[in-house]
N, C-alpha and C positions, 0 to 999 in steps of 0.2 A: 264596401263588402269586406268582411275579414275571412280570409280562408289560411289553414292551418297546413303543410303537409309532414307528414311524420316518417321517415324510413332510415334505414340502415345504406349511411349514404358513403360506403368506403370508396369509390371511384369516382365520385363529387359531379354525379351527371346530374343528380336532385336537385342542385342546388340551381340549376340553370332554370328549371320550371317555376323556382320563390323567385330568381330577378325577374323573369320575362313576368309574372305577374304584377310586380311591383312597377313596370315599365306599363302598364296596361290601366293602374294607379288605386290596385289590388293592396289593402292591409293584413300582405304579407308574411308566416310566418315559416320555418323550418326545426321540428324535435329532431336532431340526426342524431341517432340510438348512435350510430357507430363512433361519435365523436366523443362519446363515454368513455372516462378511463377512469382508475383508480386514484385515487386522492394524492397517496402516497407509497413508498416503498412497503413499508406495515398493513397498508390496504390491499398490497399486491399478494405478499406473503400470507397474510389471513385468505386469502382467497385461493392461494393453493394447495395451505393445508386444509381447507372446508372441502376443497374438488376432491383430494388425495383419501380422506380418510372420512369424512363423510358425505361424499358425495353428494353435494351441494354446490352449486355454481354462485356465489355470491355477486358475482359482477352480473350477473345475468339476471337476478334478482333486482341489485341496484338499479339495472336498466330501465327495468318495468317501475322501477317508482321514479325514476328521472323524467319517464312520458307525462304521469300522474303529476309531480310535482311542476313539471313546464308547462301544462294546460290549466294550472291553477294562478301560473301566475300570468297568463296571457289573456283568459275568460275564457265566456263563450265564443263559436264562431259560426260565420253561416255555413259553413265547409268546411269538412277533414278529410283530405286525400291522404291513406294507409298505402305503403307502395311494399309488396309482401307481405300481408299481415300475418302467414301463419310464422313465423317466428316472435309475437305478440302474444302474451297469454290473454286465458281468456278474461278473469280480472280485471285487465288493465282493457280491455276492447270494450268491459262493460261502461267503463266511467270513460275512455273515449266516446263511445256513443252518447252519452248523456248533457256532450260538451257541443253537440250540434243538433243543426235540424236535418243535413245532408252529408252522410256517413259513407264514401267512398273509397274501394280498394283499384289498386291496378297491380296484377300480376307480373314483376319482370319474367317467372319462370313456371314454366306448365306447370300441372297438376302432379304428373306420374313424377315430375324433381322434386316439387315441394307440396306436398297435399298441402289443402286449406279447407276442404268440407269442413270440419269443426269450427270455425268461426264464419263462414258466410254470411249467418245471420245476421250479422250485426251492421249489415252494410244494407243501403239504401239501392246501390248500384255498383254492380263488379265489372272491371275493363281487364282483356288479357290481349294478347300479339297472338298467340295461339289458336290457330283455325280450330283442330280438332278441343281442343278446349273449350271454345267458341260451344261450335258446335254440341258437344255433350252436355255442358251446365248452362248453357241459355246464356251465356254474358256479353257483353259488348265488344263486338272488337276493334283497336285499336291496335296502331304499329309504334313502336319507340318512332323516338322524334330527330330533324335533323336539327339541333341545336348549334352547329359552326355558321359562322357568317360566309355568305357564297364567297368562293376565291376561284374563278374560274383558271380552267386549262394552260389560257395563251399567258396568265401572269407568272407560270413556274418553267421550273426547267430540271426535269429531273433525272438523278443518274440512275437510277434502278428499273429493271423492265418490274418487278414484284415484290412485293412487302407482305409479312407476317410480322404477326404478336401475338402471344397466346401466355396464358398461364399454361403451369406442367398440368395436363392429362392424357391420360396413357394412351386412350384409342382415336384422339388427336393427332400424338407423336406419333403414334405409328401411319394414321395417314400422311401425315407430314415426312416421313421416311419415303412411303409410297411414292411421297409428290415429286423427292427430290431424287429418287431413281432414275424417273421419267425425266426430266428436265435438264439431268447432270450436263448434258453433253448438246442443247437445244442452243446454246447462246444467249438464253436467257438468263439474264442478271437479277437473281435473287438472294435474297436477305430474311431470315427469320429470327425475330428475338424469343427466347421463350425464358421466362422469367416467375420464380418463385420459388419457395423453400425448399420444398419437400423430395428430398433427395436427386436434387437438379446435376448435379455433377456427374454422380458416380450412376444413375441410371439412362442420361441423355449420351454420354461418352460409349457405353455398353451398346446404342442404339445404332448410332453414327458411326461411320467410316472415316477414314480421313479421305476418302475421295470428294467429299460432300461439306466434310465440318467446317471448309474454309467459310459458307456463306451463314452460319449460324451463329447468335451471341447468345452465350448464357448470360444472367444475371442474378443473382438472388434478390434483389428489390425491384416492385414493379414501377413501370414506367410514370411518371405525375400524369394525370389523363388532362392536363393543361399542355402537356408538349407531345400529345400522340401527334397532332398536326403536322408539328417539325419531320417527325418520320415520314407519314403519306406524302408530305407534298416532295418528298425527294424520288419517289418510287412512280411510275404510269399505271399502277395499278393495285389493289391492296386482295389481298386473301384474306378467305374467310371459308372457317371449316367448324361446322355444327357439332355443339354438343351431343350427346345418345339423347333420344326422348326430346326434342325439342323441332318444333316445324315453324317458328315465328323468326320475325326476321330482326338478326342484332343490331347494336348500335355502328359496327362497319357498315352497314350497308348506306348509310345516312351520312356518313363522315366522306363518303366514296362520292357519294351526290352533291354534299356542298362543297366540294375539292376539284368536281369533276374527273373522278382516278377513275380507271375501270373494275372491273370487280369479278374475282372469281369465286367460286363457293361449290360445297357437295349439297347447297340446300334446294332440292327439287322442286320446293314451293316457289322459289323465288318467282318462275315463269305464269305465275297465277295475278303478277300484280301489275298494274299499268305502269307502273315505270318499264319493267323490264325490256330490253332492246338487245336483242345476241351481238351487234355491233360495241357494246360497251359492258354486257353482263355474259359469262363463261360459267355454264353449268359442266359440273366436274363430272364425266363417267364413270362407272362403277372403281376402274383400274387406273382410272388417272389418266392416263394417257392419250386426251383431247388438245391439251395447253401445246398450242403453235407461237411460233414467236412471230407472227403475221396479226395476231391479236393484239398485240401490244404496237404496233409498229403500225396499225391503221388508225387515225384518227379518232377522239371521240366525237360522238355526236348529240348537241343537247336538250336538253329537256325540255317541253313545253314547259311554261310559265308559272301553267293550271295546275300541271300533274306536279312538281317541284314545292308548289308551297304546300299543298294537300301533306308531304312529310316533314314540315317542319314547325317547331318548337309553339308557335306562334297559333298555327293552325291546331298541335295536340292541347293546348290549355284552355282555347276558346271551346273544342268540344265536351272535354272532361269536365270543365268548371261551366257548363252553360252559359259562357261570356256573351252570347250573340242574344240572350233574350230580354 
């Protein structure tokens, strides 16, 4: 069986779904748009004065024929899993469709973030994480995958009761200020990195107190999503604080499960899914101010065997790629 998967793979979680197929003895491949860059320095420069004065994105252009030229020289396949398609024109989803017999998208982000009615067509079958998504466009649903190899509890030893990672958004940070009101004086040992460009310094400082900024690290470059692990396994518990518009559940929540960490989050859905266990999952109230340090300091308790593979990596390919038929 040859199946293709195509996405904008900047966090290199995609890349894990072409090994685990390749392990299963799948002829595997990966178009990662995001791995695209400019030729050269002259390529980079032609493409800022096309943005600048006539607005034209020529990288973004080049993208679209990098898919076209990678599916030409790879053939046909029985399967093309699209992961986002609406940053895909439609052009290029025309001559992807024509390159299979089973044309597949999966949503990492709702509809109201990233519309995609205009290209559904072209797909044989749509997967989203998002219930009310789900729900409204008739698709499949599906959850991200736990992609870490199990490292259970009793092999770590960690010095943080909480862990954060977030890129800079605003209505994040300001929950994230919330959080650490509440908490300042609880004896809980936490830690948040929050990491990226876009005026990290001088808006996160304007935020932050010094009564609080001792437990936070800025960065300007994100973390390699190959050494987040390094961070969770030092912490008993990792946080997680939901995008606006979004009710599906992230890739924390999977990273928390193979780590065994606990987990806290403002995400109300979480209590909808059979993992769930208030011994080891902490839904955040409206104001924050649920987090005891009695949660951290009780054991976890683990997962049936059943409900555990149900999210992971192994179990998300065999459904999406009809491997079991």
């Amino acid at each position: 069986m040859k199946i293709c998967l195509i996405s904008f793979d900047f966090w290199h979680y995609d890349e894990h779904i072409v090994a685990r197929l390749k392990e299963k003895g799948v002829d595997a491949h990966h178009i990662n748009i995001g791995a695209y860059t400019h030729k050269n320095f002259g390529a980079r420069l032609k493409n800022t004065f096309s943005k600048v004065f006539l607005g034209k994105n020529l990288k973004y252009q080049n993208r679209q024929n990098f898919i076209i030229d990678s599916l030409k020289k790879i053939g046909k396949q029985d399967q093309i899993l699209v992961i986002n398609p609406e940053a895909i024109e439609e052009r290029t989803h025309e001559v992807i469709r024509s390159y299979t017999e089973r044309n597949i998208a999966y949503l990492y982000d709702s509809m109201r973030r990233n519309p995609a009615e205009h290209i559904l067509h072209f797909f044989d079958a749509v997967f989203s994480f998002d219930y009310e998504d789900v729900k409204k466009y008739g698709f499949k649903k599906i959850n991200n995958y736990n992609y870490l190899p199990y490292d259970p509890v009793e092999n770590q030893n960690p010095e943080l009761d909480l862990f954060y990672i977030t890129s800079y958004d605003k209505t994040r940070i300001k929950r994230l200020k919330k959080l650490c009101e509440n908490i300042k004086n609880s004896g809980i040992k936490f830690r948040a990195v929050i990491a990226g460009k876009k005026s990290w310094k001088k808006q996160l400082l304007q935020i932050f107190n010094k009564k609080y900024s001792r437990n936070l690290v800025f960065r300007r470059k994100n973390i390699p999503q190959k050494q987040l692990p390094e961070y969770y396994r030092k912490s008993k518990a990792i946080l997680d604080l939901q995008r606006d518009a979004q009710t599906g559940l992230s890739f924390r929540v999977f990273e928390s499960m193979a780590l065994e960490k606990k987990y806290i989050t403002d995400n109300q859905d979480i209590k909808k899914y059979d993992f769930y266990n208030p011994a080891n999952i902490l839904i955040l109230n409206s104001d924050f101010s649920n987090v005891e340090k009695s949660f951290f300091d009780n054991p976890y308790e683990k997962l049936p065997a059943e409900i555990y593979y149900k999210y992971t990596l192994d179990h998300w390919v065999t459904i999406v790629f009809n491997l079991d038929k």
